[in-house]
BAMARRO-62862 format. One record per residue (C-alpha): residue in three letters; x, y, z. Coordinates in steps of 0.05 Angstrom, whole numbers, padded with zeros to 5 digits, always signed. Layout:
ALAXYZ...
***
This chain:
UNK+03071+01412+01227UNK+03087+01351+01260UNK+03125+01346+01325UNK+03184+01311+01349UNK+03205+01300+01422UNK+03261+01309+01446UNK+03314+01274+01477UNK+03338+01316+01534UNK+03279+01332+01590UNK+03271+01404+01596UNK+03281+01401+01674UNK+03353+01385+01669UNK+03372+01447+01639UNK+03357+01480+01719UNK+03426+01462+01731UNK+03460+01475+01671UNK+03460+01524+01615UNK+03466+01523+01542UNK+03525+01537+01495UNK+03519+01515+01421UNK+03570+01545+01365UNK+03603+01586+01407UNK+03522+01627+01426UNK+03511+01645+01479UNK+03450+01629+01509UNK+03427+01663+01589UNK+03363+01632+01614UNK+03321+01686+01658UNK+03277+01652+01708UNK+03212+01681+01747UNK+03248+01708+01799UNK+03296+01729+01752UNK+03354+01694+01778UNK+03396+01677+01715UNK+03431+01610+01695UNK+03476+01584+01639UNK+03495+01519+01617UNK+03544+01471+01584UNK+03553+01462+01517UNK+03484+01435+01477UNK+03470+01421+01412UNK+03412+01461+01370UNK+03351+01413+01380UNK+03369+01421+01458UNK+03374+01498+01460UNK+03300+01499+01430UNK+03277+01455+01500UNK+03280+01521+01539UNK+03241+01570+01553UNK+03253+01650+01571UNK+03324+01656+01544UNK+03373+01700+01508UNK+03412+01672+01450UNK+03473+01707+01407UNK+03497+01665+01355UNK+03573+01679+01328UNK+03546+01715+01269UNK+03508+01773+01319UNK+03441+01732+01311UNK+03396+01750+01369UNK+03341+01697+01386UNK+03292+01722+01446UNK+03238+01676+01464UNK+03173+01695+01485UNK+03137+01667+01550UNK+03074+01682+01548UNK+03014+01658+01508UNK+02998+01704+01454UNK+02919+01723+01434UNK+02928+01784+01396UNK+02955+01832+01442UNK+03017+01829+01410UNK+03064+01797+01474UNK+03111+01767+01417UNK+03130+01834+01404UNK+03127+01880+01461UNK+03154+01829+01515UNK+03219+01819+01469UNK+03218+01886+01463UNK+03235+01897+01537UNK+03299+01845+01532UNK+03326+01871+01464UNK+03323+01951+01493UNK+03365+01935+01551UNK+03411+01885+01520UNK+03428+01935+01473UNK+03414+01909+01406UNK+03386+01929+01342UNK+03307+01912+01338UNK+03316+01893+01261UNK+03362+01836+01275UNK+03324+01801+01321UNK+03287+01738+01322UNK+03227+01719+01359UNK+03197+01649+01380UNK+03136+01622+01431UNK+03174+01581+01475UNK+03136+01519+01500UNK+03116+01522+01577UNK+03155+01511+01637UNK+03125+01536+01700UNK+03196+01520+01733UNK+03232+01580+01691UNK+03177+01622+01674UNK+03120+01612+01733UNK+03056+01603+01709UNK+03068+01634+01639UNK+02992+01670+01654UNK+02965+01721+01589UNK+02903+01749+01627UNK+02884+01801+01681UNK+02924+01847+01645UNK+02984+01831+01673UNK+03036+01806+01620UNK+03078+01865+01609UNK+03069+01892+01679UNK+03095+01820+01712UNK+03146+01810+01659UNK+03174+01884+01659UNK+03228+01878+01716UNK+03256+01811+01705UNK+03256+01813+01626UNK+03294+01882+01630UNK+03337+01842+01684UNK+03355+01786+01624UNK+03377+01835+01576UNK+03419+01881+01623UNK+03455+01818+01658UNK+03473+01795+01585UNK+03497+01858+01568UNK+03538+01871+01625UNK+03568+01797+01618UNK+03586+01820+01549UNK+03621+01873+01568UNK+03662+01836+01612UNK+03687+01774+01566UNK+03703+01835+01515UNK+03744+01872+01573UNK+03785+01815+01591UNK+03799+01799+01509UNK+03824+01882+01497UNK+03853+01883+01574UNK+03817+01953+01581UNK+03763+01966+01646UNK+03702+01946+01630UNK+03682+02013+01652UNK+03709+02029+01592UNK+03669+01999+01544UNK+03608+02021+01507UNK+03554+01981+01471UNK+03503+02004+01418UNK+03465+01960+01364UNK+03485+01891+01393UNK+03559+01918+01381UNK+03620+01932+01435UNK+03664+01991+01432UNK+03728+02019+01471UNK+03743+02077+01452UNK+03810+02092+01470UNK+03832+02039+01436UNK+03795+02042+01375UNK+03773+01965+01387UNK+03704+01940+01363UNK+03669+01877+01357UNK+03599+01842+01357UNK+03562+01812+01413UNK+03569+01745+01371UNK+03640+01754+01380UNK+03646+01751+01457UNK+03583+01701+01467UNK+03630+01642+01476UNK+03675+01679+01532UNK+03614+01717+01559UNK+03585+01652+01583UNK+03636+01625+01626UNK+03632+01683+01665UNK+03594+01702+01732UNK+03530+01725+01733UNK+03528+01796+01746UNK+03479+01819+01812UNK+03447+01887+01817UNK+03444+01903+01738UNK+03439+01977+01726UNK+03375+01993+01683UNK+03371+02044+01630UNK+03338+02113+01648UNK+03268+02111+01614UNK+03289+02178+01583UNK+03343+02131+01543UNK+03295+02087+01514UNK+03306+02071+01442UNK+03268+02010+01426UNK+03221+02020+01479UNK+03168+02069+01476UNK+03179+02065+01401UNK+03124+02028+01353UNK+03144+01966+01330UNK+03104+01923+01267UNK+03077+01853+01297UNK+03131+01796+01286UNK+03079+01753+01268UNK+03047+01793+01223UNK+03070+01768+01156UNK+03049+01698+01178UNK+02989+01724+01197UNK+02967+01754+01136UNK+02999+01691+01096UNK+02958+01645+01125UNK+03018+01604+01168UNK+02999+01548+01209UNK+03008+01590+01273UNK+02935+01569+01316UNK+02915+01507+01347UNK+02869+01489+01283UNK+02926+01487+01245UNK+02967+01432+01286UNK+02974+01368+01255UNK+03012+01307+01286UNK+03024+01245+01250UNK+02963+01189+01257UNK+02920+01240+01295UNK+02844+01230+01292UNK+02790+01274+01315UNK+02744+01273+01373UNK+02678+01313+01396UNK+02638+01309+01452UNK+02565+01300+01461UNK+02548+01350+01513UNK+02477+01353+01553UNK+02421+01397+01518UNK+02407+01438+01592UNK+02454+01458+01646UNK+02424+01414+01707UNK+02422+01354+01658UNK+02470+01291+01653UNK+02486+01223+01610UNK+02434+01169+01625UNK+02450+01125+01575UNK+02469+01116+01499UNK+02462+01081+01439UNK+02523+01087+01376UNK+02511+01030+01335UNK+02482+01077+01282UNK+02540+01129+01291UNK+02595+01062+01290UNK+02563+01053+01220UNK+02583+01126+01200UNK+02641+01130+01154UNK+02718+01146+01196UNK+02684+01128+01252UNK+02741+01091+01303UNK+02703+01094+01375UNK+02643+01117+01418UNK+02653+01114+01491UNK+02635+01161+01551UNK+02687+01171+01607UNK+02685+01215+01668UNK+02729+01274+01675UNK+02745+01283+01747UNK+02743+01236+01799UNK+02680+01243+01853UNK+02732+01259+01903UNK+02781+01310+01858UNK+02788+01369+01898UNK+02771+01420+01842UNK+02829+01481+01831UNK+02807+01563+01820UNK+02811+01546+01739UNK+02784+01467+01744UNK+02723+01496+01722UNK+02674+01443+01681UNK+02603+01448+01662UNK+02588+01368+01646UNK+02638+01322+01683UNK+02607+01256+01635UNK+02636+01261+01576UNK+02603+01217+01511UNK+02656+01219+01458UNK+02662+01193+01388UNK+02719+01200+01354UNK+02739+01188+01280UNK+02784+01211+01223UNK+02767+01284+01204UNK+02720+01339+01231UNK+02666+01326+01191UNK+02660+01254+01191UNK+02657+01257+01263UNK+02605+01325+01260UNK+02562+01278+01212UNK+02559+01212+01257UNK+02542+01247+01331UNK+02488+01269+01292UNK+02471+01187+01296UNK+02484+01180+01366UNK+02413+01158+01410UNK+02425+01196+01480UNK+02377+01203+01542UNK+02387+01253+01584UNK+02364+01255+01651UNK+02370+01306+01721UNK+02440+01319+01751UNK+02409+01335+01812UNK+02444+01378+01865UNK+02524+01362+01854UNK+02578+01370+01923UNK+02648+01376+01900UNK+02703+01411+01941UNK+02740+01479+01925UNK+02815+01480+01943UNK+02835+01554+01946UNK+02881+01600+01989UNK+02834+01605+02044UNK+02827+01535+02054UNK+02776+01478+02026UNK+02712+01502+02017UNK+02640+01459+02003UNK+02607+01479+01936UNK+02538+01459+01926UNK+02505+01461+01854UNK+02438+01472+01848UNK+02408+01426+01798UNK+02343+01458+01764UNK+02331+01475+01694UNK+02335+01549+01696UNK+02297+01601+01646UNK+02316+01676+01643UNK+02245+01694+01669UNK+02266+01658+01730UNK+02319+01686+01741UNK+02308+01764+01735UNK+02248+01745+01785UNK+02301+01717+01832UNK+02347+01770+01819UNK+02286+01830+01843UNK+02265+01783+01905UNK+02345+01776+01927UNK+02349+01851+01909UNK+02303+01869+01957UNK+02329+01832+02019UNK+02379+01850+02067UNK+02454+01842+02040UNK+02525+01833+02055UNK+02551+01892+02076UNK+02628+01906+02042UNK+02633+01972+02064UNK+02614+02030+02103UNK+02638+02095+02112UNK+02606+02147+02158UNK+02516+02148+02170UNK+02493+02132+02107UNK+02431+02112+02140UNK+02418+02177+02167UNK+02442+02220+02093UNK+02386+02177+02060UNK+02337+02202+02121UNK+02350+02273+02116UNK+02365+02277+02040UNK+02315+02326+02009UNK+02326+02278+01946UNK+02330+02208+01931UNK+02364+02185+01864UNK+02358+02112+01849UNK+02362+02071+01797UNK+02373+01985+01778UNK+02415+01965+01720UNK+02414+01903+01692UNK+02453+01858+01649UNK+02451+01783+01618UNK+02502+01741+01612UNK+02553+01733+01552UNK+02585+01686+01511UNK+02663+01697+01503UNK+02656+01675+01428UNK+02730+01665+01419UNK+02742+01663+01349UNK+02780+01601+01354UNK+02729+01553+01382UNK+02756+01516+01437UNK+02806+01460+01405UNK+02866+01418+01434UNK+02914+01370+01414UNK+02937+01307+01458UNK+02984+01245+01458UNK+02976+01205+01520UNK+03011+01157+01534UNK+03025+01115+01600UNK+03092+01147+01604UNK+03087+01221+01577UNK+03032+01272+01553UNK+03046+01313+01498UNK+02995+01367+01491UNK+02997+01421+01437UNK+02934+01486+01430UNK+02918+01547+01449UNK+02922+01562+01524UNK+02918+01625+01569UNK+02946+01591+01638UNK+02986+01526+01623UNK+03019+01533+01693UNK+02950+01531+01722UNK+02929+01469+01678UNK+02994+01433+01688UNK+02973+01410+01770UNK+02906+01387+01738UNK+02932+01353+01688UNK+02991+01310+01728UNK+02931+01295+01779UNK+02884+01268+01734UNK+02928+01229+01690UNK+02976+01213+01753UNK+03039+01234+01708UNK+03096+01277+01745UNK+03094+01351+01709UNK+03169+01337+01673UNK+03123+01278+01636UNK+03075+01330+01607UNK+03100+01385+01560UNK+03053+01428+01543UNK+03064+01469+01467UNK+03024+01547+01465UNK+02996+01556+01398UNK+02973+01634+01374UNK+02905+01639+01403UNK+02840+01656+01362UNK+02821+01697+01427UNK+02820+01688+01493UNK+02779+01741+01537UNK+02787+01698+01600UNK+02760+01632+01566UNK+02816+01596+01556UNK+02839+01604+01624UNK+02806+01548+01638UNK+02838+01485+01616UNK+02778+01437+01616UNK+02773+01423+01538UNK+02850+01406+01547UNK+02846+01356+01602UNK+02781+01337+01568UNK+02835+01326+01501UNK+02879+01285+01551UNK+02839+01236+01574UNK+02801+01215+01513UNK+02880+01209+01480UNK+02895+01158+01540UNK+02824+01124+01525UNK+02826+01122+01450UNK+02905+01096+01457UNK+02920+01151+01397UNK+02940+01220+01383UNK+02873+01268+01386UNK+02857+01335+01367UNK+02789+01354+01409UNK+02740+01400+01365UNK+02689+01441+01391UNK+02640+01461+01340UNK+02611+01538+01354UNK+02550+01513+01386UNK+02586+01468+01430UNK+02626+01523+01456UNK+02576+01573+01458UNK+02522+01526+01504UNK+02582+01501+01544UNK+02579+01550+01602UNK+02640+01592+01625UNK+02605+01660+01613UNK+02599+01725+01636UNK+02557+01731+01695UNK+02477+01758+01698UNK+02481+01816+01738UNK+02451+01877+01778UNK+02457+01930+01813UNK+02416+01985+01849UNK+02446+02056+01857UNK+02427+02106+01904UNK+02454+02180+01916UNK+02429+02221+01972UNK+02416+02308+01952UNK+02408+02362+02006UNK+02366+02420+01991UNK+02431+02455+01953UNK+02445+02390+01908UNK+02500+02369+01943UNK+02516+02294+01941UNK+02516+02269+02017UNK+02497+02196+02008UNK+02513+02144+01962UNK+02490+02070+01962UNK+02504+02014+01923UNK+02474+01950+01921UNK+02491+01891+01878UNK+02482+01827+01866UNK+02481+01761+01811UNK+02486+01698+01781UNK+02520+01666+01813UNK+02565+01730+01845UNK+02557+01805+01843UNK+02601+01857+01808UNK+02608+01904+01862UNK+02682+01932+01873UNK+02669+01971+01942UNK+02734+02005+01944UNK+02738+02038+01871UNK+02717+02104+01861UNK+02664+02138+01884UNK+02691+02100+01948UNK+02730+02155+01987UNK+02699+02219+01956UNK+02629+02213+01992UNK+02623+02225+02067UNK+02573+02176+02075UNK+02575+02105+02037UNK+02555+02044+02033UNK+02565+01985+01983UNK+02522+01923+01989UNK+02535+01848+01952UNK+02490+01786+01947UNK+02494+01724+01900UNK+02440+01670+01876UNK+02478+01605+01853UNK+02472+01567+01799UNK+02488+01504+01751UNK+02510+01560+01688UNK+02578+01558+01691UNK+02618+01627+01696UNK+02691+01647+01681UNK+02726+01710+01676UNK+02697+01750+01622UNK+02748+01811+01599UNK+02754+01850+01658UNK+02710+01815+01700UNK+02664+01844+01743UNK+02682+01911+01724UNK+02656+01904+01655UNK+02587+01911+01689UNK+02606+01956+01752UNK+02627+02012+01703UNK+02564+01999+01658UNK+02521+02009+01714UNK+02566+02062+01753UNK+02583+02106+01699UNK+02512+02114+01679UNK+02482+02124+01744UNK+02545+02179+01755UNK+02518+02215+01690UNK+02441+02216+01708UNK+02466+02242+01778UNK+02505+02300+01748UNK+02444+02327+01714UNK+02405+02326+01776UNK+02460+02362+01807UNK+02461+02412+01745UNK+02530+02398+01735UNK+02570+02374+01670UNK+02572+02297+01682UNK+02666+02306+01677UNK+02667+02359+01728UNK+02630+02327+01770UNK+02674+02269+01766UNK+02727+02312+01773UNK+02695+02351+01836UNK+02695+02274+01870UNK+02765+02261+01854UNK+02795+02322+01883UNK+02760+02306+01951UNK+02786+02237+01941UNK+02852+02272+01925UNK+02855+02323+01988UNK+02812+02294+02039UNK+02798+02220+02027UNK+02745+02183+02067UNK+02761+02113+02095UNK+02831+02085+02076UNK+02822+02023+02028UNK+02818+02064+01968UNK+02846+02025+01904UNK+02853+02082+01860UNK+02894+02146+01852UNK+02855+02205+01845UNK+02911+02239+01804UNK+02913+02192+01749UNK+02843+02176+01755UNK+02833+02255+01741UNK+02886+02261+01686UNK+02849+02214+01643UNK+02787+02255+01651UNK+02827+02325+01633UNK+02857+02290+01583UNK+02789+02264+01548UNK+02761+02325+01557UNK+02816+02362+01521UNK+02828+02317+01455UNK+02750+02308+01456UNK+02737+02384+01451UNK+02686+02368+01506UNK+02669+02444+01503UNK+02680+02460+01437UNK+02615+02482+01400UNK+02643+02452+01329UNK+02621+02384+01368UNK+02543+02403+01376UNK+02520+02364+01325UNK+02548+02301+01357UNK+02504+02262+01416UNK+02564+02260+01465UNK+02574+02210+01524UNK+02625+02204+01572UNK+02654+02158+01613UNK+02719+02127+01664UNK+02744+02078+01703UNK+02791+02052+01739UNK+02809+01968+01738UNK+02873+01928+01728UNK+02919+01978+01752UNK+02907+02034+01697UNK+02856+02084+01681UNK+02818+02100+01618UNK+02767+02146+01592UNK+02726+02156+01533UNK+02681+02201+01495UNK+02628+02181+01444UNK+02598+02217+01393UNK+02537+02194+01362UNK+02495+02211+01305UNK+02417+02188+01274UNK+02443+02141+01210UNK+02385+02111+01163UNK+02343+02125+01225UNK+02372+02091+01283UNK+02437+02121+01332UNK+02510+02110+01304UNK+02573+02123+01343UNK+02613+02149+01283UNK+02673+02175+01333UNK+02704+02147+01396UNK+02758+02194+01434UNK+02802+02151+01484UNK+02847+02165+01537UNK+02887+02116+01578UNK+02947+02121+01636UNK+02979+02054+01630UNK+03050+02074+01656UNK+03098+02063+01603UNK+03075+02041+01533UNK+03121+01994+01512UNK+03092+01995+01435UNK+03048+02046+01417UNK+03018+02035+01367UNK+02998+01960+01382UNK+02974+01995+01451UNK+02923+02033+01410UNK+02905+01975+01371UNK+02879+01948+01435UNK+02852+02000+01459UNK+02806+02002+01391UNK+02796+01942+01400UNK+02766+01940+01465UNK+02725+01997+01451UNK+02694+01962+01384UNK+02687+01901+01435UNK+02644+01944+01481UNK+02597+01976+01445UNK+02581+01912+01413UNK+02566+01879+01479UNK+02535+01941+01502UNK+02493+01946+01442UNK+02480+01866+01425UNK+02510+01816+01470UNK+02459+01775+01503UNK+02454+01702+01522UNK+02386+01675+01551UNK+02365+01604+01576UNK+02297+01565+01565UNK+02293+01500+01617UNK+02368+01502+01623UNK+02386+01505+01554UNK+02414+01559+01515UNK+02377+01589+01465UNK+02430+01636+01432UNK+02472+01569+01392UNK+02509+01611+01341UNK+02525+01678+01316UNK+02452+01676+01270UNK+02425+01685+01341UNK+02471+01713+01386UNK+02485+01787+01355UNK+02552+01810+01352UNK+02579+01878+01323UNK+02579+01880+01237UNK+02636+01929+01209UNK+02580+01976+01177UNK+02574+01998+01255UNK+02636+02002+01280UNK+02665+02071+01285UNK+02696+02111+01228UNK+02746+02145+01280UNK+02780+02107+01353UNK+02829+02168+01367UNK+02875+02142+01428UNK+02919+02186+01471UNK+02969+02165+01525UNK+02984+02189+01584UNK+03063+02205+01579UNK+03093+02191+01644UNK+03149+02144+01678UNK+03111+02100+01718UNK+03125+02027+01705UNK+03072+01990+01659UNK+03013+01970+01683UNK+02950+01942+01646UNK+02923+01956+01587UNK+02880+01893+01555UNK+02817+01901+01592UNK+02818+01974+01631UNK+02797+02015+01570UNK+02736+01951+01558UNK+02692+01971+01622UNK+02679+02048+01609UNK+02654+02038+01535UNK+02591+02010+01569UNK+02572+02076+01601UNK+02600+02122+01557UNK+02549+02085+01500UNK+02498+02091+01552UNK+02500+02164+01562UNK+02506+02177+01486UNK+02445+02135+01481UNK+02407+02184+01530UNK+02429+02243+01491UNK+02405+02218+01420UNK+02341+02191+01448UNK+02321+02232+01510UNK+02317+02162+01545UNK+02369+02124+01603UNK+02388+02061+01594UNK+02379+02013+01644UNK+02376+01939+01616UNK+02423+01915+01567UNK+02442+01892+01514UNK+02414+01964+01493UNK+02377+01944+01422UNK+02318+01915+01461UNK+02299+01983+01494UNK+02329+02019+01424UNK+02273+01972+01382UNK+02220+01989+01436UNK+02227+02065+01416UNK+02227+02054+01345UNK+02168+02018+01336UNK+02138+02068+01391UNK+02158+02124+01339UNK+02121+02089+01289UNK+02055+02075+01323UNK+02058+02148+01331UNK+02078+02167+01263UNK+02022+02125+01236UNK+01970+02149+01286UNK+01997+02217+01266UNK+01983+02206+01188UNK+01917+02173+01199UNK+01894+02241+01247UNK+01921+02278+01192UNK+01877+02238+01135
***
């Protein structure tokens, strides 16, 4: 598709509003305070973002704010407007609105927090329209608007027998007052709402529409790639490109650096290599073929300074500049392990449980880090220009970018308009906008229009990952098997995954939770439910091991801890709610037939957690298939709050848990002299469909608390709940992932004894 600016900038529609054909059109902004404007034509109308607009023939266009990477926002966020404007779902039409940080804030898809940000002020937008339409329709008929009824984005008085379409009274309805104090529909009333709706993007989907960032074309775009170092710790020395000049397309070679030595670096400015070697030319392969040509030495970065800007001020970073290995760094991680800590909380004498205790449980888990492996690789289109920046691709936090962007290109933000395309994933890596600034600035170099490629191996070697971790858990018996201690110590590279306040924090008398970190030049980001994705691995496994010590079934001891948390909490920073936390777990253990003897033939594991403001808990049943352990069932159950649309909820919730118990099983990314050696999916192991499972049965917990997340909570627990299968099939724990390396250890184990067996028996 090719793009066309337009005329009017999008900041000048803060004081105004929109009327076109007699539509109305109500603009909801972040703090949703509503605004409408003067008359506009079409082209104009499509500048804004987060808006309401009823055409005269009943047409209702609801545009959607967020980023969308499969979680199905276009759906579920216009959803929310359309059930408390009133109108019928079938008639209404849904487009990505560009972004505008003024309107919408930051426009952020990650942490789980789309629908829960969005819920208030997009019900807001629909019930202020509605109410507005009400009114223009009560002056026409001279009746009280108290009068008037609306169903199916139609307006009734009944006394008088008087009907008419929203279309009707859009003209009228937008001359008139905003409304303050909008009543809200009773959740009970919901009729769009809490009702399964089919993706609005799924026929384009499936048709193969231009919809992703790959797809974008703009007229006399060219291509560019970048020449990243082979190691972290390793920089541009020098170059030569008169072979790759000679390479057919070919327009330019050049290296430029990305931010200034004295940029003050933002929470998502986040860059692995800040030299950039470029060569750019007219297609994807052309260029792929002549960087193939290009003569590069390398040389030591060295340690780099740079300065943090965050909330709590400016803060000194220094980056370490060796070539790490993994061998290294696991021997790091044991000497760090074993030195005093940060303490990050306390409750009661731990010290003196851990004395007295007539048992010690304790155990170290340990995990690697892990690509994000986006479908999409990383991709972005610019036109830079000394006057404007047009930039079009897939982006999880364009209102984060946007500062960056107007820093380093010294353009005010109503120059740059940034375009969201459908994203071939996300998982936390595109929150950070690097390869898009990245785009930017070799647009303004090259003096053209650029699409940036990364090829697989350039995005999985880039950095951004999920951190290496560990932890060491320790639980305290007395002579009856009662828990009176618990300990947990963690640390990382380059942070630790320890969440002091989550359960079993407030439920043991005596606790203590420990953190340390080892920095590092590997870049990390957030990784889909970061830090938690490890802290339930490890927690949920150790919870499991320490129920059978206790001789007690590994959910009711769970649910043992959560009624003290419940009735007689210790300390008062608790992030969790026992209740829900518990209903998940009685919940699971119903649909599951946790007790049901039918299920013996199944290797069953168990795990919960709580993260992102929701709870979720799963059971896994495994089986032996051609030899080795397959989860052929997953049971799942999740308190969200309200689900908006069921049935793409449990789409994501199978999703997550298909996600899990491939990075549980597989996911694994390891260094050599600062270089990657997992390049591409031939090396790094991902989940095949032969092993994902047959049955994901999902269940909700039905209540009327407001939405809350759902993307990553159910991801964490799929780690433990694997592990504790795992233990069942095999009589072994599971302490090191990703779990196929201990998994291959027993099989060949089984077969040195099998043969030694057969040749005993010769």
């Amino acid at each position: 598709m090719t793009h066309q600016k337009n005329a009017i900038d999008r900041r000048s529609f803060l004081k105004s509003s929109a009327l076109a054909g007699g539509g109305l059109m109500i603009s909801f902004s972040w703090l949703s305070s509503f605004a409408f404007a003067d008359k506009q034509n079409e082209t104009q109308w499509n500048e804004l973002n987060g808006y309401i607009k009823i055409t005269p023939d009943n047409i209702i266009k609801i545009i959607n704010p967020n980023p969308e990477f499969g979680q199905n926002l276009m759906t579920s966020l216009p959803m929310i407007v359309a059930e408390e404007l009133d109108v019928q779902w079938e008639k209404v039409v849904v487009e990505m609105g560009p972004h505008d940080n003024v309107k919408l804030g930051p426009q952020f898809t990650g942490g789980s927090n789309s629908v829960r940000m969005y819920w208030k002020p997009l019900r807001e937008a629909g019930a202020a329209a509605r109410q507005m339409l009400m009114m223009a329709a009560a002056q026409t008929w001279s009746v009280p608007v108290e009068e008037l009824t609306t169903k199916a984005g139609m307006l009734y008085h009944e006394k008088s027998g008087k009907s008419g379409t929203y279309g009707q009274f859009a003209s009228k309805a937008s001359g008139i007052p905003i409304p303050k104090d909008v009543k809200l529909k009773d959740p009970k009333d919901f009729k769009i709402v809490r009702n399964s709706k089919k993706n609005v993007e799924g026929q384009k989907i499936v048709s193969g529409k231009p919809l992703f960032g790959l797809d974008y074309k703009h007229e006399g775009m060219l291509i560019a790639m970048i020449e990243h170092p082979p190691a972290f710790g390793m920089k541009l020395k020098s170059f030569d490109a008169a072979q790759t000049l000679k390479m057919p397309g070919i327009k330019d070679v050049f290296s430029l650096k990305m931010y200034p030595d004295d940029y003050e670096q933002g929470g998502f400015d986040t860059r692995t290599f800040n030299e950039l070697l470029v060569v750019v030319g007219n297609t994807t392969w052309e260029v792929m073929n002549a960087r193939k040509k290009l003569v590069v030495t390398w040389e030591p970065a060295g340690d780099i300074k740079f300065t943090m800007a965050g909330r709590n001020g400016k803060t000194e970073v220094v980056v370490p500049g060796e070539l790490e290995s993994t061998t290294t760094q696991l021997e790091k991680m044991k000497e760090y392990a074993a030195k005093p800590a940060r303490q990050l909380r306390k409750d009661g004498d731990p010290e003196t449980a851990f004395k007295n205790a007539a048992q010690v449980i304790e155990r170290t888990y340990n995990a690697p880090f892990l690509a994000h492996n986006c479908l999409e690789p990383m991709n972005f289109f610019a036109h830079v220009t000394d006057e404007k920046a047009l930039l079009v691709g897939p982006l999880q936090a364009p209102g984060w970018t946007e500062p960056t962007l107007s820093k380093i290109l010294k353009l005010p933000p109503e120059k740059i308009e940034i375009q969201m395309t459908r994203m071939g994933g996300g998982f936390g890596r595109r929150a950070y906008g690097h390869y898009l600034v990245e785009a930017a600035l070799i647009s303004r170099q090259a003096k053209a229009p650029i699409k940036l490629m990364y090829s697989r191996e350039d995005d999985m070697t880039y950095g951004i990952y999920r951190p290496m971790y560990t932890a060491t858990y320790r639980a305290a018996l007395d002579a009856n098997k009662n828990l009176i201690g618990f300990h947990v110590k963690g640390g990382g590279i380059p942070e630790n995954a320890i969440h002091a306040n989550r359960f079993p924090a407030g439920a043991v008398d005596n606790y203590l939770a420990e953190g340390w970190e080892i920095p590092s030049n590997i870049t990390i980001g957030a990784f889909r439910a970061p830090r938690s994705n490890f802290n339930a691995a490890a927690e949920q496994s150790f919870l499991d091991e320490l129920a059978e010590a206790m001789g007690k079934d590994p959910i009711d001891l769970r649910l043992e801890l959560l009624k003290r948390a419940k009735e007689n909490p210790v300390g008062k920073n608790n992030e969790y709610d026992a209740d829900r936390y518990a209903g998940v777990l009685k919940l699971i253990k119903e649909k599951s037939g946790w007790n049901n003897p039918e299920n013996k033939k199944y290797r069953r594991g168990v795990a919960a957690y709580f993260c992102h403001n929701s709870y979720a808990a799963h059971v896994v049943d495994m089986i032996e298939k051609d030899g080795r352990p397959y989860i052929e069932r997953v049971f799942s159950a999740i308190d969200c709050g309200i689900v908006v649309n069921p049935d793409a909820a449990a789409n994501m919730v199978q999703g997550a848990v298909v996600d899990g118990i491939g990075n549980a099983l597989y996911g694994g990314l390891t260094h050599e002299d600062g270089a990657a050696v997992q390049k591409n999916f031939s090396q790094y192991r991902i989940i095949r469909f032969h092993e994902a499972p047959k049955k994901i049965d999902v269940h909700f917990v039905q209540n009327n608390i407001d939405p809350t997340g759902l993307g990553e909570p159910p991801f964490p627990p799929v780690f433990g709940a694997v592990a504790n299968a795992l233990y069942k099939s095999t009589g072994k724990r599971f302490y090191n992932q990703p779990f196929i390396s201990q998994l291959e250890e027993l099989s060949n184990s089984r077969l040195n004894n099998n043969s030694s067996l057969f040749i005993k028996q010769l």
